[in-house]
C-alpha positions as CSV (number, residue, x, y, z in Angstrom):
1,X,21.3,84.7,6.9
2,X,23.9,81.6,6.3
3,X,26.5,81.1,8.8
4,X,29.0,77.9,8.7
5,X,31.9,76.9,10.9
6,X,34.4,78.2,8.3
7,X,32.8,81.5,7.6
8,X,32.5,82.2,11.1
9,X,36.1,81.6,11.7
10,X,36.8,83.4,8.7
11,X,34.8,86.7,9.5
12,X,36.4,86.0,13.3
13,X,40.2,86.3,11.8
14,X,39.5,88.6,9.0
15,X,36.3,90.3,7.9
16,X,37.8,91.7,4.8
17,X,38.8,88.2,3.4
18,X,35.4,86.8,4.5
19,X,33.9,90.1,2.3
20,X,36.0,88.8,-0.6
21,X,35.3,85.3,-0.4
22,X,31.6,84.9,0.4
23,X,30.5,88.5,-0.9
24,X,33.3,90.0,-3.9
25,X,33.9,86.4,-5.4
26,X,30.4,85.4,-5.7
27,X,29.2,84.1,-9.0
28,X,26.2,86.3,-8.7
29,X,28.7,89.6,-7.9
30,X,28.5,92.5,-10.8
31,X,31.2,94.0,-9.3
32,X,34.2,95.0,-11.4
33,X,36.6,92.7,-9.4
34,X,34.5,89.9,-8.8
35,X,36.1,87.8,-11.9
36,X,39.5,88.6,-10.4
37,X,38.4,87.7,-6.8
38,X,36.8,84.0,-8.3
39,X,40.4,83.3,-10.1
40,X,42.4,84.2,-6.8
41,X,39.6,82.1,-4.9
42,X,40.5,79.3,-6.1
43,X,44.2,79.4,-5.1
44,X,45.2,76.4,-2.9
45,X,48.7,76.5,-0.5
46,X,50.6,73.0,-1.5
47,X,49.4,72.0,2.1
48,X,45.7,72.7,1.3
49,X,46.5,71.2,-2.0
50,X,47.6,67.6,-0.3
51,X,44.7,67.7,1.9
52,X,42.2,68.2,-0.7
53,X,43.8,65.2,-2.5
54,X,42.6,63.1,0.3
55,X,39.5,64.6,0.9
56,X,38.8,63.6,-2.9
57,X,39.9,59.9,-2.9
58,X,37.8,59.2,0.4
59,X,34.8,60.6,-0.7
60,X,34.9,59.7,-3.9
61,X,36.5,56.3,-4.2
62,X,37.4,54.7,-0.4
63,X,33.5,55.6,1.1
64,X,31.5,54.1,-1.9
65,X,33.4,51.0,-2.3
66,X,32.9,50.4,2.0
67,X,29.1,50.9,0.9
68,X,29.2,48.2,-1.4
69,X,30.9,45.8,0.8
70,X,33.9,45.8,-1.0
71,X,37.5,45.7,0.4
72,X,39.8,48.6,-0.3
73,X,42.9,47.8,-2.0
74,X,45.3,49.8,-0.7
75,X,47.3,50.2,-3.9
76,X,43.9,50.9,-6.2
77,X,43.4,53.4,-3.8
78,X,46.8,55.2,-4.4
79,X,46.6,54.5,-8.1
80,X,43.4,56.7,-7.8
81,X,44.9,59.4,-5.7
82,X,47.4,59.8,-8.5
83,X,45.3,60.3,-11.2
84,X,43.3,63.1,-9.0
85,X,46.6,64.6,-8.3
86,X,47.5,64.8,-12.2
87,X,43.9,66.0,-13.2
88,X,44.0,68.7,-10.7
89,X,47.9,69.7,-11.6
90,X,47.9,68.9,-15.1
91,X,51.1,67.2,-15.7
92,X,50.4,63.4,-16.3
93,X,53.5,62.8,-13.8
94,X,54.0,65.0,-11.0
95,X,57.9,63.6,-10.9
96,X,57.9,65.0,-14.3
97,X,57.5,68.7,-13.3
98,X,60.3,71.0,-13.9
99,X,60.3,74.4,-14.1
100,X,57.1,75.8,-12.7
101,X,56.5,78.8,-15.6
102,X,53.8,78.7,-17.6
103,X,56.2,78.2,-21.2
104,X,57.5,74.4,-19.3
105,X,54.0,73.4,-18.0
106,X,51.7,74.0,-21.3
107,X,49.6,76.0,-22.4
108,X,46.4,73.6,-21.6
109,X,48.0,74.3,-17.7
110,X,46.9,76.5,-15.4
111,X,50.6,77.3,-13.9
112,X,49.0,79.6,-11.6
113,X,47.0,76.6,-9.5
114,X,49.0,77.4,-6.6
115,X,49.2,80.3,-4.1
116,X,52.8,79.8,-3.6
117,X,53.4,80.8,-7.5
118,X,51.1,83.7,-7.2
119,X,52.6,85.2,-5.0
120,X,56.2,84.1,-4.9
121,X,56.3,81.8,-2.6
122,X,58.6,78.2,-2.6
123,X,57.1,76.3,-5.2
124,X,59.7,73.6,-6.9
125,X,59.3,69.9,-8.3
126,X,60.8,68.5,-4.8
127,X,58.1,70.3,-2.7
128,X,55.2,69.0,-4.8
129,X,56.9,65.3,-4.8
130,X,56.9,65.6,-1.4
131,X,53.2,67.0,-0.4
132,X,51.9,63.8,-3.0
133,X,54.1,61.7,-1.0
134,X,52.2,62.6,2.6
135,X,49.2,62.0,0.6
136,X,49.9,58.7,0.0
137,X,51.4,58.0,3.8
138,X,47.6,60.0,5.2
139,X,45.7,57.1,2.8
140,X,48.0,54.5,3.6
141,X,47.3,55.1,7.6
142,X,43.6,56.0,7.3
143,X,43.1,52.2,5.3
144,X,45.1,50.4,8.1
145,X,43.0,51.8,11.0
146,X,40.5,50.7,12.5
147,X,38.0,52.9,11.6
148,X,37.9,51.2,8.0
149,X,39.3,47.7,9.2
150,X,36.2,47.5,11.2
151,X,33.8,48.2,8.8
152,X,33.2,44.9,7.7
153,X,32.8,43.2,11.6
154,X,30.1,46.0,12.4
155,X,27.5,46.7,9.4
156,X,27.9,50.4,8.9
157,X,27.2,53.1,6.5
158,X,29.5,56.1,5.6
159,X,28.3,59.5,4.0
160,X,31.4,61.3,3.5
161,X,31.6,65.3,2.6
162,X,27.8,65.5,3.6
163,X,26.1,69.6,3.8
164,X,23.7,69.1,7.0
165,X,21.2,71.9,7.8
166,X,19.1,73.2,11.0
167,X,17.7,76.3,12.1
168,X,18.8,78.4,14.8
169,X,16.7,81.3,15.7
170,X,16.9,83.3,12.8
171,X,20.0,81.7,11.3
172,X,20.6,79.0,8.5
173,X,23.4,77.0,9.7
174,X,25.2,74.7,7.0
175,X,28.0,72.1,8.1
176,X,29.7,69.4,6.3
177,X,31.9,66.7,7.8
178,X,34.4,64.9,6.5
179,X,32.7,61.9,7.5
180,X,29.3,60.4,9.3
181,X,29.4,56.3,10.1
182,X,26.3,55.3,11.5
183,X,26.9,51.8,12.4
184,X,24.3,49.2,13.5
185,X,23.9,49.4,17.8
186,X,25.9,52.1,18.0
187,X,25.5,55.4,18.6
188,X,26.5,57.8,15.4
189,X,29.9,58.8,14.6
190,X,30.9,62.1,12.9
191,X,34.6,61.9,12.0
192,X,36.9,65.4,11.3
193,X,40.3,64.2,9.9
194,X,43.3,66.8,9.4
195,X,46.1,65.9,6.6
196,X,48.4,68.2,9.4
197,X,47.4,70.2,11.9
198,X,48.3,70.6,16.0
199,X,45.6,69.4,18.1
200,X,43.5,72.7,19.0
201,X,40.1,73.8,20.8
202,X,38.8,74.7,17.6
203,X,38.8,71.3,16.4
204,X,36.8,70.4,19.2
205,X,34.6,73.3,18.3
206,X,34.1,72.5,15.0
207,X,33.2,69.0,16.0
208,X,30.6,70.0,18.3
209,X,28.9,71.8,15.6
210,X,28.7,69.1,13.5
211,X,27.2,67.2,16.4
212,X,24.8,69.4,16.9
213,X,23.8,69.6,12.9
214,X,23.5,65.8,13.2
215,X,21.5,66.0,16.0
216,X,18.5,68.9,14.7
217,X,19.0,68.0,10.6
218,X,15.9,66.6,9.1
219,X,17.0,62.8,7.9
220,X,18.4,62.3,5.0
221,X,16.8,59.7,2.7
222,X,19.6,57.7,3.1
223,X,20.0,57.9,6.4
224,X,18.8,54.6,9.2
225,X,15.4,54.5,8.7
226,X,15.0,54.7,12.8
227,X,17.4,57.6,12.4
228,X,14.3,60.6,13.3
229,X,14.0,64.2,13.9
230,X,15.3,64.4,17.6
231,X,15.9,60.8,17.8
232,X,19.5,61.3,19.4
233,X,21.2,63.9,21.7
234,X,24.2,65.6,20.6
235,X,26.1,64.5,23.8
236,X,25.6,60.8,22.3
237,X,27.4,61.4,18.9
238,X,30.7,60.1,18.7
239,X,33.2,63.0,17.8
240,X,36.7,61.9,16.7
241,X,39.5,64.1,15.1
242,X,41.8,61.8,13.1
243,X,45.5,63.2,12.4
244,X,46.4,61.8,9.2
245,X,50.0,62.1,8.9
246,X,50.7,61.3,12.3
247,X,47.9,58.8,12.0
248,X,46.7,59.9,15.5
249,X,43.0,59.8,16.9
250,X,42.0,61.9,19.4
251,X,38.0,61.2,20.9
252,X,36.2,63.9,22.1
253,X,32.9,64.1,24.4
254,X,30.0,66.3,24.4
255,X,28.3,67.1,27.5
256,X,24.8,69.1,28.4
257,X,26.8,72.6,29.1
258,X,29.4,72.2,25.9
259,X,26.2,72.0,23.9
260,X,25.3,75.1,25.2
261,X,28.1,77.1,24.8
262,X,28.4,76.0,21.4
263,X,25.0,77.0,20.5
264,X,25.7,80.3,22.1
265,X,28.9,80.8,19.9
266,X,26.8,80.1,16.9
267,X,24.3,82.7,17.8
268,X,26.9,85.4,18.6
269,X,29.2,84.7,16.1
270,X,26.2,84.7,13.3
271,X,24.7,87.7,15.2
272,X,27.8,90.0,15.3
273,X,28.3,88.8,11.0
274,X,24.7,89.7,10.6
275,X,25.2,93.4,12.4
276,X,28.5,93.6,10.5
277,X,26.1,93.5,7.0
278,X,23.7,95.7,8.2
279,X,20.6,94.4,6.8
280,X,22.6,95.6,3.0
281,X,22.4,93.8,-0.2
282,X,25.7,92.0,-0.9
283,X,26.2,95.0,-3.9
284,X,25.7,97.2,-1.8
285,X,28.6,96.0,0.3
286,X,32.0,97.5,-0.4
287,X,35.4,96.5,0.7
288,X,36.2,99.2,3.1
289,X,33.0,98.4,5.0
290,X,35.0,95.1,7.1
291,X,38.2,95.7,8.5
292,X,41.3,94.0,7.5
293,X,42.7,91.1,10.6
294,X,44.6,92.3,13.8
295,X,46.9,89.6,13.0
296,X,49.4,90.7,10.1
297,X,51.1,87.3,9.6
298,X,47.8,85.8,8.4
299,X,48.0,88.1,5.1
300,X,51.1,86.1,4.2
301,X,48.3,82.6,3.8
302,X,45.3,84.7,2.3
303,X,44.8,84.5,-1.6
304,X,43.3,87.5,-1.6
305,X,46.0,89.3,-0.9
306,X,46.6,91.1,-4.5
307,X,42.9,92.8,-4.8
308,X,43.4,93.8,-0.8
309,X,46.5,95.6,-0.9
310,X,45.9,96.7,-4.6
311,X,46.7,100.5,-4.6
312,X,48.0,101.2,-1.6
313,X,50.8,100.1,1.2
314,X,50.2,97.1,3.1
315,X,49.2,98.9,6.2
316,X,48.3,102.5,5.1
């Protein structure tokens, strides 16, 4: 069975929208409302939105250019960020946007890219405007630090959005961070950057995972060549969460015990998904089988909500 940090923590908060996002809105899914639960899958909040923005332009434009040698110019960077923005909103010019309906935004448009528009929520010109705008400030801080600024004083390498793979017991666990530097004499650094978010364990968590993925994958080909199977520890990985709006950087360290409780929340965590399936076939999996979350107030974020309360009261 696959397990990941974000399933996990998915299943953990609400098994029913971890049944319609890994199970109802698979590709492979015959299931009557499967095309349905693929459209509303792809739903992004404005927040999740921005941060995907940024996610784009340092994977896809900042990392490869570091690679090369080359400097970043700041303003190439945003010129990039603004074309990803436009191809993923449609509009050529986000300042352009109007009213949101799908008669002002085209017909080429998908007007319903948004959850907020799904489902009601705020969505204007102004609130758009402003989550580009924190895109720009989150690149603007992440190319003045000194995580890139140092790149050219200490040769280093940067693999950015990255799926590593190990085994644990019985388990395929899958984790992809934002970003791995392995710079020459120094240890490895795995990097977890937030567009917005408070400080919280589960960062720390979800850190730790990907230190221990680092630590168990088998090499990559473009990985240091003295980089081996079980060549490093995962209390020797560098873990650092980088607030991007705030442009904050908090350091975290792995010791002996954190290793093994985060090995042991792996294994229960996959291990109470895996008795939650039953040893079924996804199609033979139905909706009622997980229960919806014991927190109500997380409905109001899940793009699922339609298909979940489709029928019937919210809580009936």
């Amino acid at each position: 069975m696959k397990w990941s940090y974000s399933a996990g923590r998915t299943f953990a908060l609400c098994p029913r929208r971890w049944y319609f996002r890994y199970i109802l809105a698979s590709r492979r899914s015959k299931k009557l409302q499967s095309t349905e639960a693929l459209r509303l899958r792809k739903l992004r909040s404005v927040s999740a939105w921005r941060g995907s923005l940024v996610d784009e332009v340092l994977s896809r434009y900042v990392t490869p250019r570091l690679n090369r040698g080359a400097t970043v110019d700041e303003a190439a960077a945003l010129g990039y960020l603004k074309e990803v923005a436009s191809h993923r909103s449609g509009p050529p010019s986000l300042a352009e946007w109007g009213d949101l309906s799908p008669s002002n935004v085209g017909p080429e448009i998908d007007p319903y890219l948004f959850l907020e528009r799904e489902y009601g929520g705020a969505l204007t010109k102004s609130i758009i405007a402003q989550a580009l705008e924190e895109a720009r400030l989150a690149l603007r801080n992440i190319l003045s630090s000194d995580l890139i600024g140092n790149s050219s004083s200490a040769p280093s390498y940067f693999i950015a959005q990255r799926t590593l793979f190990f085994k644990l017991e019985s388990f395929s666990i899958f984790s992809t961070p934002d970003l791995i530097v392995f710079s020459r004499g120094k240890n490895p650094l795995i990097v977890d950057w937030k567009v917005e978010a408070a400080q919280n364990r589960h960062h720390w968590l979800q850190l730790g995972v990907y230190a221990l993925a680092l630590s168990r994958v088998n090499p990559h080909k473009d990985f240091p060549k003295d980089y081996q199977l079980g060549s490093i520890d995962p209390t020797q990985i560098r873990l650092l969460e980088y607030q991007l709006l705030h442009n904050e950087q908090h350091e975290y360290e792995l010791a002996q015990p954190d290793v093994l409780e985060i090995e042991d929340h792996i294994y229960r965590s996959a291990l109470q998904l895996s008795a939650m399936l039953g040893g079924h076939q996804p199609e033979e999996l139905r909706e009622s089988d997980f229960p919806r979350t014991q927190w109500p107030h997380l409905c109001l974020g899940c793009e699922f909500r339609k298909i979940c309360w489709e029928g019937q009261s919210k809580w009936s």
